[in-house]
MOPAC internal coordinates of N, CA, C and O (Angstrom, degrees):
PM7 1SCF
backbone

  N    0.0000 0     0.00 0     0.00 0    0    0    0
  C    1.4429 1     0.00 0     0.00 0    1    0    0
  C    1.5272 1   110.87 1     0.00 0    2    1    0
  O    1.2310 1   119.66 1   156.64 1    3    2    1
  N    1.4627 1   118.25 1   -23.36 1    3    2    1
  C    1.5221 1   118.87 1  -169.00 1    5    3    2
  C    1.2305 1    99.52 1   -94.89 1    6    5    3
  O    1.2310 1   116.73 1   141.54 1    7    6    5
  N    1.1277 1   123.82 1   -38.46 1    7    6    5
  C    1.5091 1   124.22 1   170.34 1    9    7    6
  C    1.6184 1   110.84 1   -59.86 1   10    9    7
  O    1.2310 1   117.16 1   140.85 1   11   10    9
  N    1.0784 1   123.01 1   -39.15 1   11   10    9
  C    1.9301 1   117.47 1  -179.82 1   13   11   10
  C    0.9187 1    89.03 1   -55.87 1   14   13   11
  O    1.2310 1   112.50 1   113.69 1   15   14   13
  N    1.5903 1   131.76 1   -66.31 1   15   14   13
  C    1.3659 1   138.57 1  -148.35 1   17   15   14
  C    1.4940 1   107.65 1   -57.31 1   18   17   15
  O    1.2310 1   114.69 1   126.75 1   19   18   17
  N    1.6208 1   127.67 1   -53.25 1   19   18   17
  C    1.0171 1   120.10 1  -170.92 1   21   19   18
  C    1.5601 1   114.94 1   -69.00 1   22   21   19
  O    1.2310 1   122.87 1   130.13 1   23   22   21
  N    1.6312 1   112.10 1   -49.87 1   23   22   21
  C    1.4560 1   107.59 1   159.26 1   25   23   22
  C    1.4161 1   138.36 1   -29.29 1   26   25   23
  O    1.2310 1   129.46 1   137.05 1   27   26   25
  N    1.5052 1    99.37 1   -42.95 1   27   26   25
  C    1.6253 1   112.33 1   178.75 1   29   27   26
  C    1.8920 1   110.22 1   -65.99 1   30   29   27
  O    1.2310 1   133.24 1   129.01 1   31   30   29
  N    1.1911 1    92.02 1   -50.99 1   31   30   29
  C    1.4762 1   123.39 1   156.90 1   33   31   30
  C    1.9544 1   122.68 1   -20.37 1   34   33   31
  O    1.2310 1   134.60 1   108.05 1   35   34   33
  N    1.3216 1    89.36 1   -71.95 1   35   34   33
  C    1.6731 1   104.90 1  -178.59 1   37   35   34
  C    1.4696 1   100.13 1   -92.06 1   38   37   35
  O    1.2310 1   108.55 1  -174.41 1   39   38   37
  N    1.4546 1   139.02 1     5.59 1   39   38   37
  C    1.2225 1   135.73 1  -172.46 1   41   39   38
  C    1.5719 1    93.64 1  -112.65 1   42   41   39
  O    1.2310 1   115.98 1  -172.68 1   43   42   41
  N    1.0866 1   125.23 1     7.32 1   43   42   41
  C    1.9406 1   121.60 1  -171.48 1   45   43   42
  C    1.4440 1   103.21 1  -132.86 1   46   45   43
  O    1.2310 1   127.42 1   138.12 1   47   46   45
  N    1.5764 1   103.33 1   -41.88 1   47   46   45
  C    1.4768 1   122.64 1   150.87 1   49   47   46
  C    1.9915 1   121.30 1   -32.42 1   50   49   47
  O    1.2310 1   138.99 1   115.26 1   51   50   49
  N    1.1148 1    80.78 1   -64.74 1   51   50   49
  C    2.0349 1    89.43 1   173.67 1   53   51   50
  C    0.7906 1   107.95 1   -81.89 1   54   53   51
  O    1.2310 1   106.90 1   138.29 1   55   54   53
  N    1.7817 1   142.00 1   -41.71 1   55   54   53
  C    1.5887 1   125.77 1  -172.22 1   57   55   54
  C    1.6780 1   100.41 1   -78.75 1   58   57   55
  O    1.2310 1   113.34 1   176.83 1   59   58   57
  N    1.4600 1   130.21 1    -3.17 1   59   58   57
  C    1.6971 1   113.90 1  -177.02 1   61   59   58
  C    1.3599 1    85.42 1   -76.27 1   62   61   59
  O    1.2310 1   124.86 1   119.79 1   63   62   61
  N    1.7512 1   108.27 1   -60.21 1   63   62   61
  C    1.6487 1   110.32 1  -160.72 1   65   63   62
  C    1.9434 1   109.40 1   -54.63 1   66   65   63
  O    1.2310 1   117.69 1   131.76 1   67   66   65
  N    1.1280 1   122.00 1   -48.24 1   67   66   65
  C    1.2922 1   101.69 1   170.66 1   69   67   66
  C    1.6653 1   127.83 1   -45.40 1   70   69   67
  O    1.2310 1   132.64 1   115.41 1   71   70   69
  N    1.2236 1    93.18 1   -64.59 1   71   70   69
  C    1.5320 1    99.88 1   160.89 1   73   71   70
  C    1.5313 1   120.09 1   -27.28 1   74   73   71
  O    1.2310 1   119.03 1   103.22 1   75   74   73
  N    1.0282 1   119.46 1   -76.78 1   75   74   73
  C    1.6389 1   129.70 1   167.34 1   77   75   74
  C    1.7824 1   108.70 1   -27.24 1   78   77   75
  O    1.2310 1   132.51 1   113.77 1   79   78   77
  N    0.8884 1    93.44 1   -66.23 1   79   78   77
  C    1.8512 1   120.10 1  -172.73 1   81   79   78
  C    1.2413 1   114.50 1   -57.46 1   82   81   79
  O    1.2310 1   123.59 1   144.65 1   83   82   81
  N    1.1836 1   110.72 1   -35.35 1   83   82   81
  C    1.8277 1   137.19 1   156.74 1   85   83   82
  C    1.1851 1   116.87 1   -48.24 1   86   85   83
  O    1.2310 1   118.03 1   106.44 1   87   86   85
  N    1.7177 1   121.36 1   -73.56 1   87   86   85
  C    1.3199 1   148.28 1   135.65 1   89   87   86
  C    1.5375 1   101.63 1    13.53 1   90   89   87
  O    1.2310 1   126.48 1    93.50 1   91   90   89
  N    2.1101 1   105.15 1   -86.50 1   91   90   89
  C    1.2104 1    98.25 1  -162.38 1   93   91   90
  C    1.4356 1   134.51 1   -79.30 1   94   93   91
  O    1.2310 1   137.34 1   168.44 1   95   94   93
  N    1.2824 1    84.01 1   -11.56 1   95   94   93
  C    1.9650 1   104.55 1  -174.24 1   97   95   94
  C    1.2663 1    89.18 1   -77.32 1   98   97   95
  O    1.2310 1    94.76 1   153.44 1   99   98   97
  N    1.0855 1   161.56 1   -26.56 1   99   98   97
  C    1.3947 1   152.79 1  -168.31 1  101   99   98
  C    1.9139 1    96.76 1  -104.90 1  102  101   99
  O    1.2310 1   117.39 1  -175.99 1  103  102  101
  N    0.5370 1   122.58 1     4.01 1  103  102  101
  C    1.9650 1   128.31 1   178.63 1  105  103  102
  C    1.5471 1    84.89 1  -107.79 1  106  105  103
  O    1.2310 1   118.36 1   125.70 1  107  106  105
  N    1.2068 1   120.73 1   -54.30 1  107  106  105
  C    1.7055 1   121.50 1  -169.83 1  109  107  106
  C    1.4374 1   104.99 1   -51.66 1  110  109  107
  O    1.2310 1   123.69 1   110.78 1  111  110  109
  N    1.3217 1   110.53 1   -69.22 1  111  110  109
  C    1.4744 1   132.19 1  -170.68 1  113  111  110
  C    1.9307 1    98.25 1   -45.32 1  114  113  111
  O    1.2310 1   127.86 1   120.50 1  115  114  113
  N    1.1628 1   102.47 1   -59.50 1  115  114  113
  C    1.5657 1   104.09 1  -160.29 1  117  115  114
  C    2.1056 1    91.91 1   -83.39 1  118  117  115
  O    1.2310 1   105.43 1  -161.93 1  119  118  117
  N    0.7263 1   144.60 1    18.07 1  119  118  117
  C    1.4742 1   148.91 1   149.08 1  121  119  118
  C    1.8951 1   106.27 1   -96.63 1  122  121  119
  O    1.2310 1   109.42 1   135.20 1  123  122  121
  N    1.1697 1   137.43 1   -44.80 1  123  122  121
  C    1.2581 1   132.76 1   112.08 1  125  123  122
  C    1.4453 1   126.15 1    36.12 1  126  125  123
  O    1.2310 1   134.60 1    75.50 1  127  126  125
  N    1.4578 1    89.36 1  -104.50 1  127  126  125
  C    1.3083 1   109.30 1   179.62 1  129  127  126
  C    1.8771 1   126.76 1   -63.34 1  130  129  127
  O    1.2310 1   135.65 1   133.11 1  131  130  129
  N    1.7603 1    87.32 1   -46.89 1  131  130  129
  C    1.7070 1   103.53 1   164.21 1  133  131  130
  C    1.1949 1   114.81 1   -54.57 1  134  133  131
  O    1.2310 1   111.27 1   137.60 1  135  134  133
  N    1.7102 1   134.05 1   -42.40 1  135  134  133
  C    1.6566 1   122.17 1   179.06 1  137  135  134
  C    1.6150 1   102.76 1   -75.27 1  138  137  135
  O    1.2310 1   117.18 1   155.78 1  139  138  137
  N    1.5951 1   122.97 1   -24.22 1  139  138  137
  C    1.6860 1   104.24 1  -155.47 1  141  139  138
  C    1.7245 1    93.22 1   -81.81 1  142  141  139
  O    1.2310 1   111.95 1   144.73 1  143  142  141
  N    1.2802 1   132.78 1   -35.27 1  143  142  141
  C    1.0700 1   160.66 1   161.86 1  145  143  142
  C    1.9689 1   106.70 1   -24.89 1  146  145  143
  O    1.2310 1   138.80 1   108.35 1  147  146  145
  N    1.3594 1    81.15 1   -71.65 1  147  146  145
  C    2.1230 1    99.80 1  -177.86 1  149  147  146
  C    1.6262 1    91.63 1   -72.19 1  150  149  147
  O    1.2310 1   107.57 1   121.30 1  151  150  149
  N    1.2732 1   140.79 1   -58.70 1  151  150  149
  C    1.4985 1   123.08 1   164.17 1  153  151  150
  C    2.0602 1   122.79 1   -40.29 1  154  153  151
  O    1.2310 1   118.15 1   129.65 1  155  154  153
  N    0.6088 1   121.13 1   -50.35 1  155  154  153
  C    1.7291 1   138.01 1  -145.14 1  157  155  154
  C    2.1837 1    72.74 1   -77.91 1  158  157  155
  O    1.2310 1   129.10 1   123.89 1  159  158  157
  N    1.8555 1   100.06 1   -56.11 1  159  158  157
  C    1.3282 1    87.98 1  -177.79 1  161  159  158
  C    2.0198 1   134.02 1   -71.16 1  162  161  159
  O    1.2310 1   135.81 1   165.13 1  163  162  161
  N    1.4944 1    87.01 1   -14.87 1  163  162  161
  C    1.2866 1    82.80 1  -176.31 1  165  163  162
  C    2.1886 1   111.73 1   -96.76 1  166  165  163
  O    1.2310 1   129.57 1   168.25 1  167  166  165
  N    1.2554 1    99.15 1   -11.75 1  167  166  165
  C    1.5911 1   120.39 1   151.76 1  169  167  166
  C    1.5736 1   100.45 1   -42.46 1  170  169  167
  O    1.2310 1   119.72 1   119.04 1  171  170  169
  N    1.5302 1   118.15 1   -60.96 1  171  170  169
  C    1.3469 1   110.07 1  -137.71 1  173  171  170
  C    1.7743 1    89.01 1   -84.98 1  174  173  171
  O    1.2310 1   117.25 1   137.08 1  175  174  173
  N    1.3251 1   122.83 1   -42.92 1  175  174  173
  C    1.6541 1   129.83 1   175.25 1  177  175  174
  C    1.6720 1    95.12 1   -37.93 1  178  177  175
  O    1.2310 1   119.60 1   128.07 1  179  178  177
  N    1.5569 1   118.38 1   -51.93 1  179  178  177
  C    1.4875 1   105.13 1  -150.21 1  181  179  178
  C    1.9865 1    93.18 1   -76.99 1  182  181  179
  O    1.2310 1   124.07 1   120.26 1  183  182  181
  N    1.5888 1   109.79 1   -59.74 1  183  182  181
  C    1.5123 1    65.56 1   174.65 1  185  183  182
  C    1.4328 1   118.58 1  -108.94 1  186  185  183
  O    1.2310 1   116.33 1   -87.69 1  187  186  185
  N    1.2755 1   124.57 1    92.31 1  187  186  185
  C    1.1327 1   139.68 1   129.27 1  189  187  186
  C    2.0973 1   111.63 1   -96.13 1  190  189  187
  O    1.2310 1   123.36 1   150.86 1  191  190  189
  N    1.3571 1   111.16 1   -29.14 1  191  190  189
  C    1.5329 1   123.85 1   174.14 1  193  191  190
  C    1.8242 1   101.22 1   -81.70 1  194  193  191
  O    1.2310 1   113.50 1   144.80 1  195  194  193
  N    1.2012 1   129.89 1   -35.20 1  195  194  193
  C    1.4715 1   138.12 1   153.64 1  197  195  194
  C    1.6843 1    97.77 1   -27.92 1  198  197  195
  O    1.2310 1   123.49 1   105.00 1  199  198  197
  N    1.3361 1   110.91 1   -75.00 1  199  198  197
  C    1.3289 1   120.15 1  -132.37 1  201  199  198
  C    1.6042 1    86.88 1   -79.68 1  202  201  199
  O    1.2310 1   112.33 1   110.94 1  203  202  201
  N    1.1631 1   132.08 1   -69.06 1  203  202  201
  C    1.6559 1   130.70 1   163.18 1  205  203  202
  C    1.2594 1   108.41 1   -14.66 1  206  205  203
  O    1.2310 1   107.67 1   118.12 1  207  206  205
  N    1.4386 1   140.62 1   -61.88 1  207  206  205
  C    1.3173 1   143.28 1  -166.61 1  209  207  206
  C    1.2683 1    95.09 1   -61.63 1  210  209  207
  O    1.2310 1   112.81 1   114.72 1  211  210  209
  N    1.3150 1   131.18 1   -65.28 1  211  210  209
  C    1.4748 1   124.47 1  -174.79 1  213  211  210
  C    1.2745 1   134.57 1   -66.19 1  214  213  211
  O    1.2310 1   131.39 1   161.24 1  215  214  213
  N    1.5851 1    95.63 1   -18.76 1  215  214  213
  C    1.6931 1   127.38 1   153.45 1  217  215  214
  C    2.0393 1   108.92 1   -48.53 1  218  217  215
  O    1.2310 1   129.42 1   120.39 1  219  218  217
  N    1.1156 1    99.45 1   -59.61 1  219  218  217
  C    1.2386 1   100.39 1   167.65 1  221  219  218
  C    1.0727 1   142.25 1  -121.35 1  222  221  219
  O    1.2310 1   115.96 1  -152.28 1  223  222  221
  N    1.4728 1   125.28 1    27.72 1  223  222  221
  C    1.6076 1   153.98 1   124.24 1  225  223  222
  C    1.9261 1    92.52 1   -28.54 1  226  225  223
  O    1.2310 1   125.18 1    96.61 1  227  226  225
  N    1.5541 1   107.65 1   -83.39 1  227  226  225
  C    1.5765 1   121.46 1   165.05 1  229  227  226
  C    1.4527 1   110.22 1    -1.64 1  230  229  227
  O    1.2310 1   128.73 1    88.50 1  231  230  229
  N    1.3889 1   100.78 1   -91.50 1  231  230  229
  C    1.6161 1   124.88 1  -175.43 1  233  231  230
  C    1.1455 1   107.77 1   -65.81 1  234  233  231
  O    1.2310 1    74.59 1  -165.94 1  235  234  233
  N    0.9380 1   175.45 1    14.06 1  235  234  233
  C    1.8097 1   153.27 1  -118.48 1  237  235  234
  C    1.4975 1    96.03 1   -81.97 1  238  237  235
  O    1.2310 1   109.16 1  -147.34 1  239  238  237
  N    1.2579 1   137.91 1    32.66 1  239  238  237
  C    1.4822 1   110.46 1   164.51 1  241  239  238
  C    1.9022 1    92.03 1   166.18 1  242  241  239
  O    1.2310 1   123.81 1  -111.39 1  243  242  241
  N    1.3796 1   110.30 1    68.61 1  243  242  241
  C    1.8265 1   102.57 1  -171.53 1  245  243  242
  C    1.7146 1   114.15 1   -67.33 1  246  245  243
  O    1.2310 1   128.65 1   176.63 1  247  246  245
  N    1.6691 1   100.94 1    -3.37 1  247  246  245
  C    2.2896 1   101.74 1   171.33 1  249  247  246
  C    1.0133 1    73.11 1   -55.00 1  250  249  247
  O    1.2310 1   122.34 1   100.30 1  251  250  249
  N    1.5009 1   113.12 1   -79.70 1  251  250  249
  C    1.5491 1   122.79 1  -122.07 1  253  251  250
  C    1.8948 1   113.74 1   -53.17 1  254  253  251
  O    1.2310 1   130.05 1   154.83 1  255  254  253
  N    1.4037 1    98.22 1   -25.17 1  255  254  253
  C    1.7067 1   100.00 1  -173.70 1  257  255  254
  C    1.3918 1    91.16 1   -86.73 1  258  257  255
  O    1.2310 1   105.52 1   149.68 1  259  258  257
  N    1.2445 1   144.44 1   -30.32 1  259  258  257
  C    1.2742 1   145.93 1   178.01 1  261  259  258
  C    1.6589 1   108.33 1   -47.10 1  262  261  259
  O    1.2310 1   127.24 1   122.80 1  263  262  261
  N    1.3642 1   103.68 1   -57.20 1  263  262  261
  C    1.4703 1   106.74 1   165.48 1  265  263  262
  C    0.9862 1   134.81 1   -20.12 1  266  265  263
  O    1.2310 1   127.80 1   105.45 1  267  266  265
  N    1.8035 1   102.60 1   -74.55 1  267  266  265
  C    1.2042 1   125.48 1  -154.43 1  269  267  266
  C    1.8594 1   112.01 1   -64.46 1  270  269  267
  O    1.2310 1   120.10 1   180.00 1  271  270  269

């Protein structure tokens, strides 16, 4: 009888903790993915604002050559 019990025991015991462990590794993974994601996009804003600046670093003033 002490033996069912403990079996029953360590068998509800390991399936909570997997469960749990399951839980967080999959919260990890998908937090993960959400920062590499919000980086990769805010990478691509900075140089895309890079490339404009040097866009008009280039030009500094396209009236004025229009003028000339």
């Amino acid at each position: 009888m002490m033996r069912a019990r403990l079996l029953w025991f360590a068998l509800g015991f390991s399936s909570t903790g997997a469960a749990i462990s399951h839980l967080i590794w999959k919260d990890l993974i998908v937090d993960r993915t959400a920062l590499s994601s919000d980086v990769m996009r805010k990478f691509d804003a900075l140089e895309s604002r890079i490339v404009n600046l040097e866009h008009s670093y280039q030009n500094p003033n396209p009236a004025a050559q229009a003028e000339d």
